[in-house]
C-alpha positions as CSV (number, residue, x, y, z in Angstrom):
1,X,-32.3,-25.6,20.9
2,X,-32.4,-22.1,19.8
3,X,-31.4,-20.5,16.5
4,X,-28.3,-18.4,18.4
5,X,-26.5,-21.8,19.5
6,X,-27.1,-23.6,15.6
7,X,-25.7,-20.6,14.4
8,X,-22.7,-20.2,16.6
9,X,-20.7,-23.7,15.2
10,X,-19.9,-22.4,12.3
11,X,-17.0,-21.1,14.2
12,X,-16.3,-24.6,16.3
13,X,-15.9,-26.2,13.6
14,X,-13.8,-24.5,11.4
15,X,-10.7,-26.4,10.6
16,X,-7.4,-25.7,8.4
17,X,-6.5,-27.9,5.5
18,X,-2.7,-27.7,5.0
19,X,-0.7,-30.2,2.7
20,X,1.3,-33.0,3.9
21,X,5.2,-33.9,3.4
22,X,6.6,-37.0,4.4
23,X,10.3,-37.6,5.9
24,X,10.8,-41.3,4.0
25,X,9.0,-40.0,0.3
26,X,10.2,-36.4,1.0
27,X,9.7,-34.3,-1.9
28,X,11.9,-31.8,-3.5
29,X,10.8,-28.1,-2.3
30,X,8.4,-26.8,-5.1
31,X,8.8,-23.4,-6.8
32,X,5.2,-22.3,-5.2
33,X,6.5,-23.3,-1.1
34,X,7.3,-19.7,-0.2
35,X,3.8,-18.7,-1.7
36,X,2.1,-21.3,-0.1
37,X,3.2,-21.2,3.1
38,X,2.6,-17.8,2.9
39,X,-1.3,-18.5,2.1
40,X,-1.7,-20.4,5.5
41,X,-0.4,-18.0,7.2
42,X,-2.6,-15.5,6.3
43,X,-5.4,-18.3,6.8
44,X,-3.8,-19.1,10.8
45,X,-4.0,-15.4,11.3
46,X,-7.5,-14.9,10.1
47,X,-8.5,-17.7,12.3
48,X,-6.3,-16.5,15.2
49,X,-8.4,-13.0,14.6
50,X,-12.0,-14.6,14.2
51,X,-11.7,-16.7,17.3
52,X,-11.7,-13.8,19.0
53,X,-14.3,-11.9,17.1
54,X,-12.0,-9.3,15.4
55,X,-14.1,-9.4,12.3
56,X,-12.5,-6.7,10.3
57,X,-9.3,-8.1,10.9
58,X,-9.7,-11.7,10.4
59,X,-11.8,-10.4,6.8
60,X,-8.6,-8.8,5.8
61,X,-5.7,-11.8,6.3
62,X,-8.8,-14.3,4.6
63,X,-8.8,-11.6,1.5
64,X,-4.9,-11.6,1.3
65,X,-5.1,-15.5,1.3
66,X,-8.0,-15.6,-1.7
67,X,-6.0,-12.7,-3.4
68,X,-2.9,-14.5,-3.1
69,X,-4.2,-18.2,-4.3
70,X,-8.2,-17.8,-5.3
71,X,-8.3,-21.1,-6.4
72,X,-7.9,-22.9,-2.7
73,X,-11.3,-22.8,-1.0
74,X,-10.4,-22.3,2.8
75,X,-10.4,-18.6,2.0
76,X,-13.9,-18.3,0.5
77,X,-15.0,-20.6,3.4
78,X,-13.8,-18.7,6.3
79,X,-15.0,-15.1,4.8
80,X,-18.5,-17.0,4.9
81,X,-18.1,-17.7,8.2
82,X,-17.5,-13.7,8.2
83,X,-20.6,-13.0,6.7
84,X,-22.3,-15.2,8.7
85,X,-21.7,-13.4,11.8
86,X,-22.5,-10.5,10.0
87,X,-26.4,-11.9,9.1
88,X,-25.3,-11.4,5.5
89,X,-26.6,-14.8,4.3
90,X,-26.9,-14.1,0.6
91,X,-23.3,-13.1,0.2
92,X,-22.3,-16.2,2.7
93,X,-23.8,-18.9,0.4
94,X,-22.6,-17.0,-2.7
95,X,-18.7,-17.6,-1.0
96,X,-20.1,-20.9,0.4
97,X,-20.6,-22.3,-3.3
98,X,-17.3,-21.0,-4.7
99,X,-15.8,-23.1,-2.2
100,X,-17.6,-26.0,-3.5
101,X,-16.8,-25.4,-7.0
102,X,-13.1,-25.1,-6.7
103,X,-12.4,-27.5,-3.6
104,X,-10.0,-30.2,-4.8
105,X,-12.1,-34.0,-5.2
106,X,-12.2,-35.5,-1.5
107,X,-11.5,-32.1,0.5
108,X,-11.9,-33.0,3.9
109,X,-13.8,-30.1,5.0
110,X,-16.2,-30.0,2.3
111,X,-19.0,-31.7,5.2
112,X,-18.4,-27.8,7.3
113,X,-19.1,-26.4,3.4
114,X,-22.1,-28.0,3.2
115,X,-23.5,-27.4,7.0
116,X,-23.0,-23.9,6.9
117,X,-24.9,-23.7,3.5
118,X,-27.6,-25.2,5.2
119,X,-27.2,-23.0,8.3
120,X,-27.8,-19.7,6.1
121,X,-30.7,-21.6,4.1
122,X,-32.2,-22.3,7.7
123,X,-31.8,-18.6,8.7
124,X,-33.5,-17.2,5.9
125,X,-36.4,-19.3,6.4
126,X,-35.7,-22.2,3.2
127,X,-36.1,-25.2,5.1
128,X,-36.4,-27.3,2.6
129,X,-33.1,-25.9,1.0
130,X,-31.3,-25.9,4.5
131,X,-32.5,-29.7,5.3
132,X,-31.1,-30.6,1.5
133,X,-27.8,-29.2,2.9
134,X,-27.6,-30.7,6.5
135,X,-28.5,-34.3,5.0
136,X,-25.5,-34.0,2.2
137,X,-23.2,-33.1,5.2
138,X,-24.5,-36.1,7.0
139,X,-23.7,-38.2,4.3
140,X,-19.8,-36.9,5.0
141,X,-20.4,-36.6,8.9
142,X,-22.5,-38.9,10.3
143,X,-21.5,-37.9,13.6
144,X,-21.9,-34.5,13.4
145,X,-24.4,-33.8,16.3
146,X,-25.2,-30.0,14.7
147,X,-25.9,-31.0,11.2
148,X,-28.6,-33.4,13.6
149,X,-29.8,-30.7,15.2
150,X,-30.2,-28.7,12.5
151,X,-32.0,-31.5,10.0
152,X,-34.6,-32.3,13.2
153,X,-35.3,-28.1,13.7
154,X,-36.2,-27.8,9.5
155,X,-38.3,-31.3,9.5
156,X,-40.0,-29.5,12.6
157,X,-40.6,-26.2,10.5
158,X,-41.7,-28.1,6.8
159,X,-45.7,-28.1,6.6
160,X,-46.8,-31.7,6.2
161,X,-43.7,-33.5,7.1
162,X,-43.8,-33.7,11.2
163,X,-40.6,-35.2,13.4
164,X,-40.7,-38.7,12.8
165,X,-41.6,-40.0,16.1
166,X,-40.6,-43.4,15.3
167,X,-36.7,-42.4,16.0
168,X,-37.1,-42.1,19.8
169,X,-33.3,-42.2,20.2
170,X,-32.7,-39.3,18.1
171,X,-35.1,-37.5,20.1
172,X,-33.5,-38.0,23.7
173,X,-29.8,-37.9,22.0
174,X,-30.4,-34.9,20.0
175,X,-32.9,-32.4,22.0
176,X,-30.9,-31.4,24.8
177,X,-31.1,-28.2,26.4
178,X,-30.6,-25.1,24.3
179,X,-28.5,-23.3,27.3
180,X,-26.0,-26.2,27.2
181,X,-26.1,-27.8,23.8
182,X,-23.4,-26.3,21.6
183,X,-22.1,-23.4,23.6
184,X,-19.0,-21.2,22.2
185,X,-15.5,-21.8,22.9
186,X,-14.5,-19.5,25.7
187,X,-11.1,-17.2,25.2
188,X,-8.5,-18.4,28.2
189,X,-5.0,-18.5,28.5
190,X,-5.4,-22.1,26.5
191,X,-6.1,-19.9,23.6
192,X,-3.2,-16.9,23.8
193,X,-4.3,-13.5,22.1
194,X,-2.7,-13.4,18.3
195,X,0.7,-11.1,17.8
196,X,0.2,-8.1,16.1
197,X,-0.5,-8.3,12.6
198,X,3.1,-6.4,12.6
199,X,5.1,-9.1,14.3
200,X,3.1,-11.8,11.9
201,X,4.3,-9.9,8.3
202,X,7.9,-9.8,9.9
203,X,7.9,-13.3,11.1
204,X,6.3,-14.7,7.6
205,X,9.3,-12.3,5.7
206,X,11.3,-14.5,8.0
207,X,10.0,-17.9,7.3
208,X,10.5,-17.3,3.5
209,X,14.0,-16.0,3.6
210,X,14.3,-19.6,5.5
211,X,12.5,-20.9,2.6
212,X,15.1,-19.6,0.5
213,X,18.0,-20.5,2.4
214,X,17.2,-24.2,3.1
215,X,16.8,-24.4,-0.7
216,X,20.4,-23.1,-1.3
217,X,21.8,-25.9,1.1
218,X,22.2,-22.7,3.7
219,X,21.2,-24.8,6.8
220,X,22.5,-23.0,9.7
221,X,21.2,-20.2,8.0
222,X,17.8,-21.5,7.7
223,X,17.7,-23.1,11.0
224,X,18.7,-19.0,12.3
225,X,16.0,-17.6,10.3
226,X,13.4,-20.1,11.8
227,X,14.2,-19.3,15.2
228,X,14.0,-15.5,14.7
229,X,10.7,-15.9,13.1
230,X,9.3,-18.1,16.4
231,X,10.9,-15.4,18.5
232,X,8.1,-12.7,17.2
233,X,5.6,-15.4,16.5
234,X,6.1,-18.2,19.3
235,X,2.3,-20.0,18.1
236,X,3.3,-20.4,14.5
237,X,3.0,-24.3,14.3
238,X,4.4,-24.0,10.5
239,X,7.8,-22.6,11.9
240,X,8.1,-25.7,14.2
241,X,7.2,-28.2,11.7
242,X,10.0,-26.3,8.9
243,X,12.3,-26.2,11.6
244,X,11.6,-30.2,12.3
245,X,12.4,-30.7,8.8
246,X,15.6,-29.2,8.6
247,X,16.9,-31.0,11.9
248,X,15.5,-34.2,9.8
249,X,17.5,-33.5,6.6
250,X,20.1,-33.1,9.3
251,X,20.2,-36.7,10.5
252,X,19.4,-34.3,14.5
253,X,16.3,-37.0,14.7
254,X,16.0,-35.9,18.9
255,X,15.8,-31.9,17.8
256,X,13.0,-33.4,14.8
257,X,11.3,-35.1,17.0
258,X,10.7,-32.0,19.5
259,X,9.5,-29.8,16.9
260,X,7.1,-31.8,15.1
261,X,5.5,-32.7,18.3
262,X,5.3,-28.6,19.0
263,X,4.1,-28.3,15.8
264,X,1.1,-31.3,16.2
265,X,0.7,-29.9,19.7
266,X,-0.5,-25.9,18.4
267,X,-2.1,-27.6,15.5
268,X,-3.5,-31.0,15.7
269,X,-4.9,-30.7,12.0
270,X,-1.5,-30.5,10.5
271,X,-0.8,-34.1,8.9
272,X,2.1,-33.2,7.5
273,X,3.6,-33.1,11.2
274,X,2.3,-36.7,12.2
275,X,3.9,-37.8,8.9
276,X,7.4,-36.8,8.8
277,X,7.1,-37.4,12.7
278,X,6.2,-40.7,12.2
279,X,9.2,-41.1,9.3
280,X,11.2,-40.2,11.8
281,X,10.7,-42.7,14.5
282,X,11.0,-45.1,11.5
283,X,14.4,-43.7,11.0
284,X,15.3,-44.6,14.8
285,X,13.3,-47.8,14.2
286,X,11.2,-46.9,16.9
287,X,8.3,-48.3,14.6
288,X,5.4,-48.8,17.4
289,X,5.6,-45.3,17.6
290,X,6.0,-44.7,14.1
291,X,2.9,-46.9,13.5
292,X,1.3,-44.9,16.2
293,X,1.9,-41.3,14.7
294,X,1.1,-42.4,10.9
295,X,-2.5,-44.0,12.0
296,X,-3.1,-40.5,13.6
297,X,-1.7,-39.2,10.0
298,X,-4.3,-41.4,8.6
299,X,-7.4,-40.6,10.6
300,X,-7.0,-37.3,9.2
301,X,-6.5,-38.0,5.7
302,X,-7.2,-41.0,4.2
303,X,-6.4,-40.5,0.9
304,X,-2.9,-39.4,1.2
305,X,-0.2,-41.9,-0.8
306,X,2.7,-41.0,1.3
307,X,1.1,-41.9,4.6
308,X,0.6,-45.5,2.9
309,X,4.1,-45.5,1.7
310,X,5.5,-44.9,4.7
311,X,3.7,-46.9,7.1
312,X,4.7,-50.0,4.1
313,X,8.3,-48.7,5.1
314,X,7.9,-48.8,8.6
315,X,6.2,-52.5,7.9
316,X,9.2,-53.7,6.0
317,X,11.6,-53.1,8.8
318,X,9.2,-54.9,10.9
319,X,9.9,-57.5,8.5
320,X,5.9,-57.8,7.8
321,X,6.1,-58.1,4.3
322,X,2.3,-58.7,3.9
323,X,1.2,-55.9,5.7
324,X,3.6,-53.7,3.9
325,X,2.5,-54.6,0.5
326,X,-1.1,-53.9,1.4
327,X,0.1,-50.5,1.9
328,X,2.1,-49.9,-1.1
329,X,-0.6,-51.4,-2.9
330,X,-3.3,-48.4,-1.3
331,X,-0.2,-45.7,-2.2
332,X,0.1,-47.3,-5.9
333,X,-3.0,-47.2,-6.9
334,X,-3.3,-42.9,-5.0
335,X,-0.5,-42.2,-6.8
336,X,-1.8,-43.2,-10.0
337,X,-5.2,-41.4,-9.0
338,X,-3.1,-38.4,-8.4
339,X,-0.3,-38.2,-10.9
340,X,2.5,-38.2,-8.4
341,X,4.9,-40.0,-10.7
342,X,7.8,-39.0,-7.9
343,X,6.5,-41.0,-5.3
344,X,5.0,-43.9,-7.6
345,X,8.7,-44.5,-8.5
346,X,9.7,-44.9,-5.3
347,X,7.4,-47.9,-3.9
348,X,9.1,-51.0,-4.1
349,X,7.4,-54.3,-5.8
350,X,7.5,-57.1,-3.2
């Protein structure tokens, strides 16, 4: 394995972490929503722009993100992987730590943080430094065949401290091929070229007046706005799931349902999808599928109260009283970790 295909995950890899609303604890729309939603859809863009290697482009929507909220690390974190491409490793791990410091306690992504630390510590020659890095992200990852990879190349390169031969099924698992280990993603018609950064500022000018509307009680409105926005910007997966929420609030369960799968389907990250899609099977007491969706929910986010709340709802309709207080028990005691007062008032005591 060769330094060009350790270098090029850094891109793989990258994820979005967007925050998660559920259908059964829904909250009341917060004062920030317009702003945030428009800091992850600078952050979709960028990523839109970077998986196709428009550098200068994808720099730009990542700076209007940090500018925007500099105290959320996916901007910091994806300008890294900027400088990164650009062999600027000094300024990388500079953005790199910044993202450590101000990531909130148990960010998910905070395992690509710390292998991409130890990718610019490997690049400039610290092996010692990069292996420090690669073993913490381990410690998150433990399946993270790169951060492997990586660890066995800087144990290779550190005078006095050989390969340990005695792990023979690291070797054989872990030493394939450079020409075929990690190669990059290819651009195909799976991946659709971004819209232009014109149609984007339109469409997110859309999604906020729809912001505003849906607070007002303007529904129709809203719902108008939405589809207007999707019109210019057909991949935004954030415009599905607003517009699945509205239909929810709606009692139009059937329309929900078909946007929050759109939504999950153009971004499998976005948890928030799985949970209100999950509320809403419990609404149609479909609850195998509804304990279906909030598992996935959970796989990506373990430490989110309303995904314990609601799968103790859909639990309690399957009169399995046990099981659901198991799960309120998991949301009480997040709540309490998390101050969310709202939702702790709304678990019942069984």
């Amino acid at each position: 394995m060769n330094i060009k295909f350790l270098f090029s995950v850094a891109l793989i890899i990258l994820t979005t972490n967007l925050s998660a609303n559920s259908l059964l604890a829904q909250d009341q729309p917060s004062q920030d929503d317009s702003l945030s939603y428009l800091y992850d859809r600078y952050i979709s863009s960028g990523l839109n722009y970077l998986g196709n290697k428009r550098y200068s482009e994808a720099e730009f929507e990542f700076e209007k993100a940090r500018n925007l909220n500099p105290r959320r690390p996916e901007s910091y974190l994806n300008l890294a992987i900027i400088k990164i491409h650009r062999y600027d490793y000094q300024l990388a791990r500079e953005l790199l730590k910044q993202a450590l410091e101000i990531m909130p306690e148990n960010y998910p992504e905070e395992y690509i943080i710390l292998y991409n630390l130890g990718l610019c510590s490997y690049q400039e020659k610290d092996y010692l430094q990069a292996a420090e890095y690669f073993s913490q992200c381990l410690k998150l990852n433990p399946d993270l065949n790169q951060a492997l990879a990586g660890l066995k190349l800087c144990r290779q390169n550190i005078p006095g401290e050989p390969f340990s031969s005695s792990n023979n099924n690291f070797q054989e698992k872990y030493n394939p091929p450079a020409e075929t280990a990690y190669p990059q993603r290819e651009i195909t018609a799976d991946h659709p070229v971004p819209p232009s950064s014109e149609a984007v500022l339109s469409a997110d000018k859309l999604m906020i007046l729809a912001s505003q509307s849906f607070k007002n009680n303007k529904t129709e409105e809203a719902i108008s706005l939405i589809e207007k926005s999707l019109n210019l910007n057909p991949e935004n997966p954030e415009a599905h799931y607003r517009l699945g929420v509205i239909y929810a609030y709606l009692n139009n369960f059937p329309e929900a349902v078909t946007c929050f799968e759109k939504a999950i389907a153009k971004a499998p990250s976005l948890t928030k999808a799985y949970i209100n899609l999950g509320g809403v099977y419990g609404k149609l007491k479909d609850y195998p599928k509804a304990l279906a969706v909030l598992n996935q929910a959970l796989r990506l986010d373990k430490n989110n109260a309303k995904i314990y709340y609601n799968l103790g709802m859909v639990h309690i309709g399957m009169s399995r009283k046990g099981e659901a207080k198991k799960y309120f028990e998991k949301a009480r005691a997040l709540c309490r970790k998390n101050g969310d007062a709202l939702l702790l008032q709304k678990i019942p005591d069984l």
